[in-house]
matplotlib code that plots the C-alpha trace (Angstrom):
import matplotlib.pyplot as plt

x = [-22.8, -21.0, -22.5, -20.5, -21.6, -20.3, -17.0, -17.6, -20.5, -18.3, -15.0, -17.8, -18.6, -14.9, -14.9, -17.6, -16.2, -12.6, -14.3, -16.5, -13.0, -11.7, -14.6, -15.3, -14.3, -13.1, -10.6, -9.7, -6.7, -5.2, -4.6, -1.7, -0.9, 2.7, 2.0, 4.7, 3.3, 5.1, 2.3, 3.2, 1.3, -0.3, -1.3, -2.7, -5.0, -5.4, -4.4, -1.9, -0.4, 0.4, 1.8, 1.3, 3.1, 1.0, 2.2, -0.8, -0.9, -3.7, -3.6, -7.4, -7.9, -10.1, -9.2, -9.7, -10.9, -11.0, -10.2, -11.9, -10.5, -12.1, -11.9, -13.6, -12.9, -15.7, -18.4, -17.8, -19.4, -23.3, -25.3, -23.1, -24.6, -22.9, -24.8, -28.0, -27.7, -27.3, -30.0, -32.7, -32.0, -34.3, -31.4, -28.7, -24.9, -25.1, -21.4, -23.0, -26.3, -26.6, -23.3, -21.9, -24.8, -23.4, -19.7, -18.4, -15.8, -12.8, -14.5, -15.7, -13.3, -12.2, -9.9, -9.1, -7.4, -5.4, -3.8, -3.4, -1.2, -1.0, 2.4, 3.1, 0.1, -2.7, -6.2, -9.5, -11.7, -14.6, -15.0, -18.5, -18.4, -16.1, -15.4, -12.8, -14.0, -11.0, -11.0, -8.1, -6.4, -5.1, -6.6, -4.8, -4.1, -4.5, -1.1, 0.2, 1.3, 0.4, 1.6, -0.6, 0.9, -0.9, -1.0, -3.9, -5.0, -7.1, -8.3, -9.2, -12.5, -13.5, -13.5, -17.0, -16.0, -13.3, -11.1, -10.6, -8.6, -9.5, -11.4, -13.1, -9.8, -7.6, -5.9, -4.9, -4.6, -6.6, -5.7, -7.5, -9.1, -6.9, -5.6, -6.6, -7.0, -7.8, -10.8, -10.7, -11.6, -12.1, -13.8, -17.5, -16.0, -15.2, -16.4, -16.5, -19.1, -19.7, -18.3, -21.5, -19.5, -19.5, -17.1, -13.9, -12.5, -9.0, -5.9, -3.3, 0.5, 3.5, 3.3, 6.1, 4.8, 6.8, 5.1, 6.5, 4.8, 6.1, 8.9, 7.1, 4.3, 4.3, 3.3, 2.2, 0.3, 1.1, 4.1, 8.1, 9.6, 12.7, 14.5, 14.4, 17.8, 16.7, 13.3, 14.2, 11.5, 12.9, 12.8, 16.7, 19.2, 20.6, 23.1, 22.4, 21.2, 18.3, 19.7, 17.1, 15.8, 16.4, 13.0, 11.0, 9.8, 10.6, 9.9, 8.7, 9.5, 7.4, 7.2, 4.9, 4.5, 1.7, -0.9, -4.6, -4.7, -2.6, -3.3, -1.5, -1.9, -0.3, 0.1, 2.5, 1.5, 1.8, 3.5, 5.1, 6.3, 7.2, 7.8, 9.4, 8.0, 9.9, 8.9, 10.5, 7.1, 7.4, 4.4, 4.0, 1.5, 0.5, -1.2, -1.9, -1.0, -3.3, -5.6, -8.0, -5.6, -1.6, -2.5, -4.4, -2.6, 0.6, -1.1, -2.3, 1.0, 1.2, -1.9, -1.8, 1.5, -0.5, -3.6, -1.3, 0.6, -3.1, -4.7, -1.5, -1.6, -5.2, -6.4, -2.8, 0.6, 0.6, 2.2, 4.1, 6.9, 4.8, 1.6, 0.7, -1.8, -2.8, -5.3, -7.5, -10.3, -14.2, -14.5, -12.2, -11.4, -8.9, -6.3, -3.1, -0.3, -2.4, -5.9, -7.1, -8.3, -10.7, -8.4, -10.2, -11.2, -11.6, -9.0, -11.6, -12.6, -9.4, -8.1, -11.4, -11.5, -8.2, -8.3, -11.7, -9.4, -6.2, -8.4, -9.4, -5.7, -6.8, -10.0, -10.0, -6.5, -5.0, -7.8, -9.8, -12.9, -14.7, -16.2, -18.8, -20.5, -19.4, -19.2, -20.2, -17.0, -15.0, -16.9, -18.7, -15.8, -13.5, -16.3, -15.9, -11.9, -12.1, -14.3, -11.8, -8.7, -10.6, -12.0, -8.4, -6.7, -9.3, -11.1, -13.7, -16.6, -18.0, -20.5, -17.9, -20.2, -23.5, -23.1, -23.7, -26.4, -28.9, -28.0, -28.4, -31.4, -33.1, -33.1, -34.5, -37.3, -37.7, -39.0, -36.5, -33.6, -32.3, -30.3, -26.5, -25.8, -27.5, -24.3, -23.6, -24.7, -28.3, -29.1, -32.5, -31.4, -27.9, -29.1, -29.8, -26.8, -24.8, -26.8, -26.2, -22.3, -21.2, -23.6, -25.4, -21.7, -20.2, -22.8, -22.2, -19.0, -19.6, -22.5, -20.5, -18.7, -22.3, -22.6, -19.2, -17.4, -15.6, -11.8, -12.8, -14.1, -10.9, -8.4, -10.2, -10.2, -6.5, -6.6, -8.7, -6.5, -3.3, -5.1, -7.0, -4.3, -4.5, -6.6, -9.9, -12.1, -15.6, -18.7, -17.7, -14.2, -14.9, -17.6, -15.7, -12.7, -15.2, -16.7, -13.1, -12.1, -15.5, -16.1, -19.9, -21.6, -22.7, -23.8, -27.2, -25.7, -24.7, -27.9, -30.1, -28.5, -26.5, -29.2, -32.7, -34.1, -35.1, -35.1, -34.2, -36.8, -37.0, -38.8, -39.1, -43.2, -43.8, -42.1, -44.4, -43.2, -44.7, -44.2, -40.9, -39.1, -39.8, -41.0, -39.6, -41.2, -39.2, -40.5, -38.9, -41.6, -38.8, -38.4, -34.1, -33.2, -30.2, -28.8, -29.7, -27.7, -30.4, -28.8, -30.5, -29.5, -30.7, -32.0, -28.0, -26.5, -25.4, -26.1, -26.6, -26.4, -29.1, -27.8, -30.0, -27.7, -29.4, -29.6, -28.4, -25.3, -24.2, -22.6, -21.9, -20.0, -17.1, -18.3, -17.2, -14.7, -17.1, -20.1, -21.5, -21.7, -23.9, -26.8, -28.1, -27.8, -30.4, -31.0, -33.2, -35.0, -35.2, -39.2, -39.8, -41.2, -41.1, -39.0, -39.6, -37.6, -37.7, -34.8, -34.8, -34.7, -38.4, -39.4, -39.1, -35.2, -35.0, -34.3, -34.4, -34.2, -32.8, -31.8, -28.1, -27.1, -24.5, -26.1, -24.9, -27.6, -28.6, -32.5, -34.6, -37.0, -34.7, -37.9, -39.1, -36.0, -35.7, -38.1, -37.6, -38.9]
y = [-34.7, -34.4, -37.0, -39.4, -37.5, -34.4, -34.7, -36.2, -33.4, -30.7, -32.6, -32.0, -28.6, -27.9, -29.5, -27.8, -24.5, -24.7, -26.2, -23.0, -20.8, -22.5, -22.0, -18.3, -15.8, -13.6, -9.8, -8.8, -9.6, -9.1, -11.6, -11.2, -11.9, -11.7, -11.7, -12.3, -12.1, -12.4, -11.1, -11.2, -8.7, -9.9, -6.4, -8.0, -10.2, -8.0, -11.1, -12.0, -15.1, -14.9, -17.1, -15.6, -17.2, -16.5, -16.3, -16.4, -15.8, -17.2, -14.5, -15.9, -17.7, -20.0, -22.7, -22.3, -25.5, -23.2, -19.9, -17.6, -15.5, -12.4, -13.1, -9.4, -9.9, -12.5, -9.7, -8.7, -11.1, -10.9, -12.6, -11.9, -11.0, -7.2, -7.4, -8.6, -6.0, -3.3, -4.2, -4.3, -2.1, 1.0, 3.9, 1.8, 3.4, 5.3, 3.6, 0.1, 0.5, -3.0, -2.6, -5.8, -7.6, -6.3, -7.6, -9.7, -13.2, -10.5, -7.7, -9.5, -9.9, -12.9, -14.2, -18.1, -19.7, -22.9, -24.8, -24.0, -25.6, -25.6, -26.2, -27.8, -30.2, -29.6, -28.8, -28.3, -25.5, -24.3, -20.8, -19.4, -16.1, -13.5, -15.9, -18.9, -21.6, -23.2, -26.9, -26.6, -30.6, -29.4, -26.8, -23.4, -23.9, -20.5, -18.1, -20.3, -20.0, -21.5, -20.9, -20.7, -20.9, -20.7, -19.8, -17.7, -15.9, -13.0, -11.0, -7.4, -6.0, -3.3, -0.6, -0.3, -0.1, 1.4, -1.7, -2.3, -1.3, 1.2, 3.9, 7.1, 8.9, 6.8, 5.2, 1.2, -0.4, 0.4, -2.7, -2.6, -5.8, -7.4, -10.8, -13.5, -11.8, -13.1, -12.2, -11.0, -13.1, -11.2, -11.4, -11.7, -14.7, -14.6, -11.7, -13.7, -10.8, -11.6, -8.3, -6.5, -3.0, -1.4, -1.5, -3.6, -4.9, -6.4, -7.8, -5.9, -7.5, -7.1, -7.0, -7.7, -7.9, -7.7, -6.8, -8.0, -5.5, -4.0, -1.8, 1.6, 1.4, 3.5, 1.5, 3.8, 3.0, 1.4, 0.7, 1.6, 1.3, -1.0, -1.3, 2.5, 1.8, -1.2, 1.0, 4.1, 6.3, 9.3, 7.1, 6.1, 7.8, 11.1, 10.1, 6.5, 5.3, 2.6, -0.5, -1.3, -4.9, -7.2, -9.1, -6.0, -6.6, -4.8, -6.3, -3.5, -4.6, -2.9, -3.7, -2.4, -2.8, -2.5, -2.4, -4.4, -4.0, -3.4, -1.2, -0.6, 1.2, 1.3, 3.5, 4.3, 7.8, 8.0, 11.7, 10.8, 14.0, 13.8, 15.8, 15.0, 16.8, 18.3, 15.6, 12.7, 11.8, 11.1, 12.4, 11.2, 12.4, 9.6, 11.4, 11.6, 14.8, 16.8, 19.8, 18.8, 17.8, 19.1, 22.7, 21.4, 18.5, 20.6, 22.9, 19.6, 19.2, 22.6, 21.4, 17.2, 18.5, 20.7, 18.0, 15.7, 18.4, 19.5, 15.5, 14.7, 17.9, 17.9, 14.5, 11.8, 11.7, 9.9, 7.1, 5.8, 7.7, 7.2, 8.8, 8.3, 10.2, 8.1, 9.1, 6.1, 4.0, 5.5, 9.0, 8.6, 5.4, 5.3, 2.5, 1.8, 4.9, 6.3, 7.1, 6.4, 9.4, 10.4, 13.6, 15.5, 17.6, 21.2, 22.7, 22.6, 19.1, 17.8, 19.0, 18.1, 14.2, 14.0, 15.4, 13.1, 10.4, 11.1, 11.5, 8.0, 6.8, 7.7, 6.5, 3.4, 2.7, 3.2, 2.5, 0.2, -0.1, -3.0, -0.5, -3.4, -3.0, 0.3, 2.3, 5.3, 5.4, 5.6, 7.8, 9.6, 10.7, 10.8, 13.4, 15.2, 15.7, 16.5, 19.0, 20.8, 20.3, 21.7, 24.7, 25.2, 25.1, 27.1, 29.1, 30.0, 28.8, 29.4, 26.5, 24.0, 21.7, 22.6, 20.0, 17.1, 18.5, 19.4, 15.8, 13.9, 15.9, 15.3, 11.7, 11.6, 13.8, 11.8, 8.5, 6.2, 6.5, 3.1, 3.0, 3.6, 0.3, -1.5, -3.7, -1.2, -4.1, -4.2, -0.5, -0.3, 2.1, 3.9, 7.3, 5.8, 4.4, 7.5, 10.0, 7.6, 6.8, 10.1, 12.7, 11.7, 10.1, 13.3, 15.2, 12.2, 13.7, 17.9, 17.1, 15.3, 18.8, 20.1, 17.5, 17.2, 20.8, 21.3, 21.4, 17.9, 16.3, 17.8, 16.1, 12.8, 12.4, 12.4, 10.1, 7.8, 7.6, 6.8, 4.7, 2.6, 2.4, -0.9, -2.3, -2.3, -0.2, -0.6, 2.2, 1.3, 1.4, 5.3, 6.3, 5.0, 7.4, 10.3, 9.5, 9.5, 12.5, 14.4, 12.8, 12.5, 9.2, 9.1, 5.5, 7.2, 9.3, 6.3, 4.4, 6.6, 8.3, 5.1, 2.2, 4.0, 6.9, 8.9, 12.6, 15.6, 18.7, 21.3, 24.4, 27.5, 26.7, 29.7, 33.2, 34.9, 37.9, 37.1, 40.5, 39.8, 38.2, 36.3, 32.9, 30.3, 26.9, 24.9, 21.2, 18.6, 17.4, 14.7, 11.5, 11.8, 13.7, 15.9, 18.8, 22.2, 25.4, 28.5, 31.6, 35.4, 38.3, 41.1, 44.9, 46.0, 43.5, 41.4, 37.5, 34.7, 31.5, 28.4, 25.2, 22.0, 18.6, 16.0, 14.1, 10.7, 12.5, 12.5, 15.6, 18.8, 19.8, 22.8, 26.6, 26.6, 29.3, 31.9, 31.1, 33.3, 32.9, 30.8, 31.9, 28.9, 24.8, 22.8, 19.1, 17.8, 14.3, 12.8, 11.5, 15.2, 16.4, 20.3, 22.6, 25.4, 28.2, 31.3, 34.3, 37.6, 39.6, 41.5, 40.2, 43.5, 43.5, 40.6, 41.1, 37.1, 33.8, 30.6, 27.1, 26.6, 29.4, 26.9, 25.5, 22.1, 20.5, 18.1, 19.8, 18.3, 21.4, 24.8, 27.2, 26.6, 27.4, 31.2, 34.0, 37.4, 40.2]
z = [50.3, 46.9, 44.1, 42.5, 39.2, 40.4, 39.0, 35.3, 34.9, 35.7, 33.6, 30.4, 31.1, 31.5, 28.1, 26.7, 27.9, 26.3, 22.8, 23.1, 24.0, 21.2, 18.3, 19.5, 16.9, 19.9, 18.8, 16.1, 13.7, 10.4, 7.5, 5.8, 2.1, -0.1, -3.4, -6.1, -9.7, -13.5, -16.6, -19.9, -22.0, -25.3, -27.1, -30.3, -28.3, -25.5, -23.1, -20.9, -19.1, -15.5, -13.0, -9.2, -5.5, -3.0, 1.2, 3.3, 6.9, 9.0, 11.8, 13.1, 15.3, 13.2, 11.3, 7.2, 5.4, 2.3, 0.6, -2.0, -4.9, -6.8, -10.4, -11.6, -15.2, -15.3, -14.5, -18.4, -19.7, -21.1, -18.6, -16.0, -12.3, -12.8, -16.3, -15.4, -12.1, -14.7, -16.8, -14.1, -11.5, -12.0, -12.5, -14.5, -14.6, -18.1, -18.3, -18.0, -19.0, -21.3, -22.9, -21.3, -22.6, -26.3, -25.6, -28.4, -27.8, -28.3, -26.1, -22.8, -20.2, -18.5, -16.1, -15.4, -12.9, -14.9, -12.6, -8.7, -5.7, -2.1, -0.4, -4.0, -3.6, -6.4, -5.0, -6.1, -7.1, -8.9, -11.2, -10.0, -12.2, -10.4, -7.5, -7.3, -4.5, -3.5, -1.0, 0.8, 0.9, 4.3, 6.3, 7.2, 11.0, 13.2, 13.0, 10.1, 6.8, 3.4, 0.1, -3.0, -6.5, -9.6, -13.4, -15.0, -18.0, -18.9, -21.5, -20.8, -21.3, -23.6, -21.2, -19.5, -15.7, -14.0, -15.7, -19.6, -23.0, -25.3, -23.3, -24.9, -24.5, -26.3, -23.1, -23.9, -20.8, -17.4, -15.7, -12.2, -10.7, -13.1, -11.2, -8.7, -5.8, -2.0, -0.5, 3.1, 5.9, 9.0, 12.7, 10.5, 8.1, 4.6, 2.3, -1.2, -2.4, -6.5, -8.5, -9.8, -10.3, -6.7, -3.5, -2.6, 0.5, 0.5, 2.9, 3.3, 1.7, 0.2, -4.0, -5.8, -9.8, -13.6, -16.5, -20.0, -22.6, -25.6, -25.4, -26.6, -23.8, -20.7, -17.6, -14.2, -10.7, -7.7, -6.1, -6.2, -9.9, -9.4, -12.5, -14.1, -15.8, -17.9, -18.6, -20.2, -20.7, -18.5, -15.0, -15.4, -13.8, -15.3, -17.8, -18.2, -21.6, -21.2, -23.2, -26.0, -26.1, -29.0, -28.8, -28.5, -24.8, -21.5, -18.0, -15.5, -11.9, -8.9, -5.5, -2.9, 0.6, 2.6, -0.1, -0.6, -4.0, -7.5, -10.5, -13.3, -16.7, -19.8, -23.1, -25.3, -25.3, -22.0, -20.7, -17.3, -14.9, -12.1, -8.8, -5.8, -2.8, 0.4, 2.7, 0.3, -1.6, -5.1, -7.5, -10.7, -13.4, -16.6, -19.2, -23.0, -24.5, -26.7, -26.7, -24.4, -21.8, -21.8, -20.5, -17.6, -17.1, -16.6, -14.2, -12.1, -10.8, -8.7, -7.0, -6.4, -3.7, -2.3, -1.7, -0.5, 1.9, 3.3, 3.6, 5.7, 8.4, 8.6, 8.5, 9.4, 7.7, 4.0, 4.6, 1.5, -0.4, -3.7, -5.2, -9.1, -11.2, -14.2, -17.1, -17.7, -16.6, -16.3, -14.3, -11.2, -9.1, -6.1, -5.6, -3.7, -4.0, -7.1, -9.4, -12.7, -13.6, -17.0, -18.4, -20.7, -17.7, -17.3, -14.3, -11.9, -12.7, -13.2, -9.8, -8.2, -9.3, -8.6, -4.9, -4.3, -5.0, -3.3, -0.2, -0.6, 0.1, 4.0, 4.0, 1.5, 1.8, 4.9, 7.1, 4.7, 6.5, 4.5, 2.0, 0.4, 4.4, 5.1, 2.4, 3.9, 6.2, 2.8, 0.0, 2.8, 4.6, 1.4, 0.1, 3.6, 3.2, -0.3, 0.2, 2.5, 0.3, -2.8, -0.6, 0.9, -2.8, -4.3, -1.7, -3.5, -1.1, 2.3, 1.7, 1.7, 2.7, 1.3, -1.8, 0.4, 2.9, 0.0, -1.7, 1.5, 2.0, -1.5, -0.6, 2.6, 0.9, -2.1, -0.6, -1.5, 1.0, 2.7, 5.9, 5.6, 7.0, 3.8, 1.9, -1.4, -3.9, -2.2, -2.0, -4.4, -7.2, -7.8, -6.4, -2.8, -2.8, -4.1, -2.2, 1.1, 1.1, -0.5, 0.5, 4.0, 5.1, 4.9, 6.5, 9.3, 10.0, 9.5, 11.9, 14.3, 14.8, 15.4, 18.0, 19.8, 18.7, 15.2, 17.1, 19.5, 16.4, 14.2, 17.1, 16.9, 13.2, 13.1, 16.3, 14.2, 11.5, 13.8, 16.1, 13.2, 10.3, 8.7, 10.9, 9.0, 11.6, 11.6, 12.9, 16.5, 16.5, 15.0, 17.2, 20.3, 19.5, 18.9, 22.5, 24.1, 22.6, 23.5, 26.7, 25.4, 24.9, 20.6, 20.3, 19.8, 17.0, 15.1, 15.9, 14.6, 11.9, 10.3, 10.8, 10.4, 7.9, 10.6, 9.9, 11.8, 12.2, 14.9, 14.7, 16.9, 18.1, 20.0, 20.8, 23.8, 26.2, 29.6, 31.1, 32.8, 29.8, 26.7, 27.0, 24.2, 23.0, 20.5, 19.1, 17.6, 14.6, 13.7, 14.7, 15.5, 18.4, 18.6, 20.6, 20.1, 19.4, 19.3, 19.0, 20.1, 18.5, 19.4, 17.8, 19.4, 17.0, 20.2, 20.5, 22.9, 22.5, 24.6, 24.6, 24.8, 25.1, 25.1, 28.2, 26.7, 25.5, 29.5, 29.4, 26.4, 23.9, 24.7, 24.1, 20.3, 18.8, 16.9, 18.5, 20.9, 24.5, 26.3, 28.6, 29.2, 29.2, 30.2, 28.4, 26.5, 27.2, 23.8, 25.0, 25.3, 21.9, 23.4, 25.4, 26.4, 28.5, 29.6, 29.7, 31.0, 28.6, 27.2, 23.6, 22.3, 22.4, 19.9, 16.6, 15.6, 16.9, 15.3, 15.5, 14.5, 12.3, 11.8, 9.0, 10.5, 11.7, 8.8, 9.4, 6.8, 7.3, 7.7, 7.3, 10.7, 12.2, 12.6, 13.6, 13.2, 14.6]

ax = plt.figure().add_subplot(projection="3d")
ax.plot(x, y, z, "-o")
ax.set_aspect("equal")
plt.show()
């Protein structure tokens, strides 16, 4: 018989179900921002006034009691977390070092929100260094809108870090990082991560920003250029005369869509050229001419066309109609449609820097994985396309990739590697980190071709790109479209080679001819397990190749173009620290034997790898 408490019992765990339904942070989505700024450019000072409108979408499902802006500017400031960070971590950035410590009143940087209003209501917030905490009156309801306005004021730094005025080469204004900006707030929560000098992770908007600055500076960087007539300086229209302005001021208006960030720069010896590419795409170059950079600087733009041309067939279509090249900031730093870029560069250099950080546009971006957590997925594979646009403009190299296996191996030698999935501000020193997210997330992807076949893994890197586009991917989302692809199960791959310090080394153990062929014994002395490609060649010059999958894998990678043919596949149990095999074929016929000739096998040991006969 049914109790009489049947019904409310299972009315409250109907209840507790739907509340659950309703808490869960289930999918994924998007936040959405518009952004509509005015900045009025104080060049004495080195301040500016700015009043921004901000449209935010709620896409979560969650509903926000509060919101968080990055204020960067504050991390120039002595005592600041970037400047203590620099000051005690082991390896300090020689560009840091304890120079923000030294920063006089008129030197430091600072940014300050003055007054700041929801749906026209004032609300309250609190400055904690480089992040705004903001109490919402009235909380942002899931798939609504709210709309922020505020006025703020900065003063930029002397440059230190990617952002400032006055740089080594003369350049006046490198204005990155330069305004209120939203932090994201995605399927983990908010990322409110305090600025001490490393990654960025931002929500993709529309911008739509005037600059008021004297009439004789140059302004380049992000975004579409919308008044060119009023602005003069060669972007009007042939046979239109630029008006000059009584009071000694022009506004620059620029829009751009589809952008998580804004950077702008400004000089008044700023060269601007420009080229406009086959496919509709605008390049622009910003650059201070002298000795030590016109020559090159002209010759840069034969080959940022060419990048662009080789990124987009190789690795998914560029997708804006923009791309600038400015001189300015610290070494090289990538941000929406364009680079700052240090020029006083040799060819080689200049072209290199500026490839590195045209290849970000696909990786930091388009994509945007959340670079702060993943930061591997940007630099790493940014380092990996680079390194194939400079080799295709150049051609100078058959070790294309050989940069970023002997760094990623000096680390996991030297004792002080962390896993890849450490946040960038926690790595220990600088050099893990750099070594991690640049050099061993490369080798990640050239060593996914090892594992699934160069061509499979080529097709789903542009299927990644087309499939993830604004949409913030994270590890799984790109291991899952390397499994489809391949037909091979990887989350071993990404378990072992992203969250532990696990090494890879094989060796040939044993060569022995039994009488009717030639017995072989190969060992794995690492503690990472990975497929096997051993190749025979024998005293004719002909080869053969043995294949060992690995038995989690569930399956093997296609015969590979220019390897040679297989005799033999047999897995590998990843318990199993030896295998051993035996062809037909006597000992005395061999000329050598060795694992992956490939060179793509991220072995930590490579001298155990061949023997010759």
């Amino acid at each position: 018989m049914r109790s009489p408490f049947m019904k409310p019992i299972l009315g409250l765990f109907l209840c507790l179900l739907i509340s659950a339904g309703v808490d869960a942070q289930t999918g994924r989505f998007q936040q959405a921002v518009n952004y509509e700024m005015d900045v009025q450019m104080d060049v004495e000072r080195n301040q500016y006034q700015g009043h921004q409108k901000l449209i935010y979408t709620n896409n979560s499902p969650d509903t926000l009691d509060r919101v968080f802006y990055h204020l960067y500017y504050n991390a120039f400031q002595p005592g600041s977390m970037m400047d203590v960070r620099s000051r005690t971590i082991n390896d300090p950035d020689r560009r840091v070092g304890d120079r923000i410590s030294k920063l006089g009143p008129d030197e430091i940087g600072f940014l300050h929100v003055q007054s700041l209003k929801m749906d026209g209501q004032e609300i309250q917030f609190t400055e904690n260094e480089t992040i705004l905490e903001v109490t919402l009156s009235e909380p942002i309801l899931p798939n609504s809108q709210a709309v922020f306005e505020m006025d703020f004021v900065g003063q930029v730094p002397l440059q230190i870090r990617r952002s400032g005025r006055d740089g080594e080469e003369g350049v006046r204004y490198s204005m990155s990082q330069w305004y209120p900006k939203m932090a994201n707030y995605d399927e983990q929560g908010w990322h409110a991560n305090p600025y001490i000098g490393r990654e960025f992770y931002g929500v993709w908007g529309y911008f739509d920003v005037q600059i008021t600055i004297d009439s004789d500076y140059v302004i380049g960087g992000t975004g579409y250029l919308q008044n060119p007539n009023e602005i003069g300086h060669g972007y009007q229209d042939e046979g239109v005369t630029a008006p000059k302005p009584e009071n000694g001021l022009l506004t620059w208006h620029f829009v751009a869509p589809q952008v998580h960030d804004f950077m702008w720069a400004a000089d008044p010896k700023y060269q601007h050229d420009q080229i406009q590419m086959d496919n509709g795409i605008t390049v622009h170059h910003y650059f201070i001419p002298g000795e030590k950079t016109s020559e090159n600087w002209e010759k840069l733009k034969e080959y940022t066309p060419k990048a662009i041309e080789y990124l987009s067939e190789h690795f998914g279509q560029y997708p804006y109609k923009q791309f600038s090249v400015v001189q300015g900031g610290d070494g090289g730093m990538e941000y929406a449609m364009s680079t700052l870029i240090t020029g006083e560069r040799s060819l080689r250099s200049l072209v290199g820097v500026m490839v590195h950080e045209l290849a970000h546009s696909w990786y930091h971006g388009v994509l945007g994985s959340n670079e702060s957590l993943y930061s591997w997925m940007d630099e790493g594979f940014t380092s990996y396309a680079s390194s194939l646009t400079m080799d295709a403009i150049f051609a100078e190299s058959d070790d294309v990739h050989g940069g970023s296996y002997r760094g990623y191996i000096g680390l996991a030698k030297s004792g002080q590697e962390e896993p890849l999935s450490t946040h960038s501000d926690h790595f220990n020193t600088n050099y893990a980190y750099g070594r991690a997210a640049y050099s061993k997330g490369a080798v990640f992807m050239e060593q996914m071709g090892y594992v699934i076949g160069a061509d499979v893994r080529d097709r789903a890197l542009k299927k990644y790109f087309n499939t993830w586009k604004f949409k913030h991917p994270n590890s799984n989302d790109l291991i899952r479209i390397m499994e489809k692809e391949s037909g091979l199960e990887l989350d071993w791959y990404r378990e072992y080679f992203v969250f532990t310090t696990k090494t890879i080394d094989y060796g040939i153990k044993a060569v022995n001819d039994t009488g009717e062929g030639t017995e072989i014994t190969l060992e794995r002395i690492g503690l990472m397990p990975m497929p096997i490609d051993l190749v025979i060649t024998y005293q004719d010059g002909t080869q053969e190749q043995l294949y060992f999958p690995l038995a989690i894998m569930r399956g093997e990678k296609e015969q590979e173009k220019g390897m040679p043919e297989r005799i033999l596949t047999e897995d590998w149990p990843w318990t199993n620290y030896t295998k051993t095999v035996v062809i037909n074929r006597d000992a005395k016929t061999i000329k050598s034997i060795e694992i992956d000739p490939s060179m793509r096998l991220a072995d930590i040991e490579r001298e155990n790898n061949k023997v010759e006969f």
